[in-house]
C-alpha positions in Angstrom: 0.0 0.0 0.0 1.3 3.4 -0.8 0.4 6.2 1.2 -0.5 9.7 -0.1 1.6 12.7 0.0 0.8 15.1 2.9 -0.2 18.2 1.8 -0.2 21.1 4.1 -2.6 23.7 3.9 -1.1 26.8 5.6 -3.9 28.8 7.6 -3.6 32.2 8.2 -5.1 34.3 10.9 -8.1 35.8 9.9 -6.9 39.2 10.5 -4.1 41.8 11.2 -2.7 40.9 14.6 -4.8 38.5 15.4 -1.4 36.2 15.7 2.1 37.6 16.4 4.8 35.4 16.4 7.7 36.5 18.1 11.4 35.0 18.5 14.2 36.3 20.1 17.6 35.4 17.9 21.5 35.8 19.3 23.8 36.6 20.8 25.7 37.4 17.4 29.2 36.1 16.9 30.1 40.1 16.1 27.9 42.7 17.7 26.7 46.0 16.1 29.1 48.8 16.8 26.8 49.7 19.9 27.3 46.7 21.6 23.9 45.0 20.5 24.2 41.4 20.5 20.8 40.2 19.9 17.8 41.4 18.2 13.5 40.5 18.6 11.5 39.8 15.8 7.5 40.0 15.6 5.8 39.3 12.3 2.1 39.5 11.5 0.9 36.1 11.1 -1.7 37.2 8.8 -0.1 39.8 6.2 3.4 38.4 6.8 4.5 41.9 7.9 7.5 41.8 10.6 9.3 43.9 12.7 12.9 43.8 13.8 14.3 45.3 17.3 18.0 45.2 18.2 18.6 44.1 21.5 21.7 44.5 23.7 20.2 41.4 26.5 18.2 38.7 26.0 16.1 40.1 29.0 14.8 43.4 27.1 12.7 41.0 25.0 9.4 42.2 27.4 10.4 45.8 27.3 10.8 46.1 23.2 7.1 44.1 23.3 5.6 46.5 24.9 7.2 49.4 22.8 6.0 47.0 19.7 2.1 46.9 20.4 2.3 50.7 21.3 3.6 51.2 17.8 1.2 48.9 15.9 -1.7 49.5 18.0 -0.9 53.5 17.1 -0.2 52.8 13.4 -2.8 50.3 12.6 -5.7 50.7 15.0 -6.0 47.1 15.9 -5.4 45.6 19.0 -2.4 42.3 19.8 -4.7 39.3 20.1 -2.3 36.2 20.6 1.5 35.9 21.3 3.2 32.8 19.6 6.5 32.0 20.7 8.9 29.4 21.2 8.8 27.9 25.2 11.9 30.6 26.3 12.5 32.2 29.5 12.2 35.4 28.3 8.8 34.9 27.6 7.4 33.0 30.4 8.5 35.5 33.6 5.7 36.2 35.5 6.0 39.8 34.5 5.0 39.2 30.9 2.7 36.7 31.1 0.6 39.1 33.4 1.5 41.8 31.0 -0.4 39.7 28.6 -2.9 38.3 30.7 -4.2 41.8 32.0 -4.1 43.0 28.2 -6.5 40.7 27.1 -4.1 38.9 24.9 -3.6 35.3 24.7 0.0 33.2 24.7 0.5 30.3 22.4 3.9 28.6 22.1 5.0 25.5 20.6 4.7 22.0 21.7 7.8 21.3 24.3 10.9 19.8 22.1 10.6 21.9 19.1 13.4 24.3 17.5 
């Protein structure tokens, strides 16, 4: 018996920032003349658009989030409904996740074992 090819049907959220995925990437091996070794990303999960913070610590991750959805929810009038990330420390402090929780917006991460 042969089986069938899998074929993956990607589904989008519905609408913009309705999903965020975020990921924290570094340290570099050569930092920016600043002394920034790590950078944030967030990209829409619906138009695909991202964002790109430099970071000098891993542990600014909440602080450029916050300075993230004051930007979008400025510039595009919608609110941050979900927050996917990996399972990282950075975001799972108490602080953010009741940052998130008392904002109304909901954190998704992937399943445990997973690059």
């Amino acid at each position: 018996m042969t089986k069938k090819p899998f074929i993956r049907q990607n589904e989008l959220a519905n609408g913009l920032l309705d999903l965020i995925h975020i990921d924290v990437c570094g340290p570099l091996n050569t930092p920016t003349r600043g002394g920034l070794s790590y950078f944030i990303t967030f990209t829409d999960d619906h138009s695909q658009y991202g964002y790109v913070y430099l970071m000098r610590y891993k542990s600014e991750a909440f602080g450029m989030f916050k300075e993230y959805r004051l930007e979008v929810d400025n510039q595009i009038g919608h609110k941050i409904k979900a927050l996917w990330s990996d399972r990282g420390g950075e975001y799972l402090s108490c602080e953010f996740m009741d940052y998130l929780k008392q904002n109304g917006i909901l954190s998704q991460w992937t399943p445990p074992e997973t690059p």
